[in-house]
C-alpha positions as CSV (number, residue, x, y, z in Angstrom):
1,X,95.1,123.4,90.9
2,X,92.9,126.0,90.3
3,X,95.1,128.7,90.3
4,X,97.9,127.1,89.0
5,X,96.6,124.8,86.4
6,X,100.2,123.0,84.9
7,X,101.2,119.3,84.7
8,X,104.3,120.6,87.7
9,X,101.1,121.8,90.0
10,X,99.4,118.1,89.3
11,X,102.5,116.4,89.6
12,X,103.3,117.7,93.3
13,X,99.4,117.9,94.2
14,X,99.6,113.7,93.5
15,X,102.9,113.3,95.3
16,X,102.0,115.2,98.5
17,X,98.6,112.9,98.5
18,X,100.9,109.9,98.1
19,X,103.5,110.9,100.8
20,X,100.3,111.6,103.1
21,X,99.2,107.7,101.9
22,X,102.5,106.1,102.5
23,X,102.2,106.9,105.6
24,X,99.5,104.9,106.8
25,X,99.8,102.0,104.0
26,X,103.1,101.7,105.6
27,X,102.0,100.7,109.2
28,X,98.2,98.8,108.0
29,X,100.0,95.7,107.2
30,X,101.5,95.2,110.3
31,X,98.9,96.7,112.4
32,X,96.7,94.5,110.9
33,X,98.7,91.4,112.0
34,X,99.6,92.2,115.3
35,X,95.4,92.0,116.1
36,X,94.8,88.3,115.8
37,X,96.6,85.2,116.7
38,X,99.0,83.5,115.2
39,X,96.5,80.3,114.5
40,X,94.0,82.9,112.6
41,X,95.9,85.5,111.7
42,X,95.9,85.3,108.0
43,X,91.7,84.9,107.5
44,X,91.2,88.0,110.2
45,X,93.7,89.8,108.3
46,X,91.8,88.8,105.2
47,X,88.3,88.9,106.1
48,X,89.2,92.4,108.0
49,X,90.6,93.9,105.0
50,X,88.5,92.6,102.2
51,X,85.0,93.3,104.1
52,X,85.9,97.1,105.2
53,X,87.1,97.7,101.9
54,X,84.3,96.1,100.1
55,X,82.1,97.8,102.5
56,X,83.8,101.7,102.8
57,X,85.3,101.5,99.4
58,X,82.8,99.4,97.1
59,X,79.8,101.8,98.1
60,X,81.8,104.6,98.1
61,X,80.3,105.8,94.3
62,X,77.2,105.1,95.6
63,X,76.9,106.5,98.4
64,X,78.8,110.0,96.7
65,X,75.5,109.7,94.0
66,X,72.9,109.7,96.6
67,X,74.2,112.1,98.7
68,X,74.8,114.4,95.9
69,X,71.1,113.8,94.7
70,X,69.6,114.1,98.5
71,X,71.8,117.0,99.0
72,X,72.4,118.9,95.9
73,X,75.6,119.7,97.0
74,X,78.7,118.4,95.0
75,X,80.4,118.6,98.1
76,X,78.3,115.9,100.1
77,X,80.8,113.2,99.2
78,X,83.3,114.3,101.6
79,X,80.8,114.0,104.3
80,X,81.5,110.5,103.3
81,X,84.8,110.7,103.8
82,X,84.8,112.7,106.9
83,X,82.0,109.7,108.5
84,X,84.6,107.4,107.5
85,X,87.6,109.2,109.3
86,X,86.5,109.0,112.3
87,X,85.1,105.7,112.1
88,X,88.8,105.4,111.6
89,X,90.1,107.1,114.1
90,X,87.6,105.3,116.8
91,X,89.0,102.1,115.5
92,X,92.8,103.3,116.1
93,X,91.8,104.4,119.9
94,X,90.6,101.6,120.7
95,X,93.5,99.6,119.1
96,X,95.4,101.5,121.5
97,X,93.0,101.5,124.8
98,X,93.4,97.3,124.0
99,X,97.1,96.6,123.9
100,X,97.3,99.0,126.8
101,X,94.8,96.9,128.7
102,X,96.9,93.5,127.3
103,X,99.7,95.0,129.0
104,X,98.5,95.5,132.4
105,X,98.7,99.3,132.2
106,X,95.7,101.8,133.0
107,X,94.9,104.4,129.8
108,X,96.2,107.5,131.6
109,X,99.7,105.6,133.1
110,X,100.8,104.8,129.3
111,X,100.7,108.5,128.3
């Protein structure tokens, strides 16, 4: 954006980030539901989603300022966002490592 600064540039900086989104928003719906139940599945789905996004999401502006005022960096919020990734990305392994185990299979036979 820098280098090319133009409404075209912004325009197919904010698709690419929404193509990159889609393709996780697709999936979290029914990733989500396929965690609980059937008899609780709509207040785990709930609770799940509206406590980690009050939690990562609400705090996220705070957490950016105090960072950036520990630090000094203007850079310290993606720390935030990289803390957050791999929270993620443990949560998605052992999404995996469970309905492995549910399905009688060891970890390294599912590969």
């Amino acid at each position: 954006m820098a280098t090319w600064p133009s409404l075209a540039t912004c325009v197919i900086a904010v698709a690419w980030l929404q193509l990159v989104k889609a393709g996780y928003s697709g999936v979290l719906p029914s990733l989500m539901a396929d965690q609980f139940p059937v008899d609780t599945r709509a207040v785990g789905v709930a609770l799940g989603y509206s406590v980690s996004v009050s939690v990562f999401g609400g705090l996220a502006p705070l957490v950016a300022t105090w960072l950036i005022a520990q630090t000094g960096d203007p850079l310290s919020p993606s720390y935030y966002l990289m803390v957050s990734g791999v929270l993620s990305l443990f949560a998605l392994v052992a999404i995996q490592r469970r309905q492995t185990l549910a399905r009688g299979l060891t970890p390294a036979a599912a590969n």
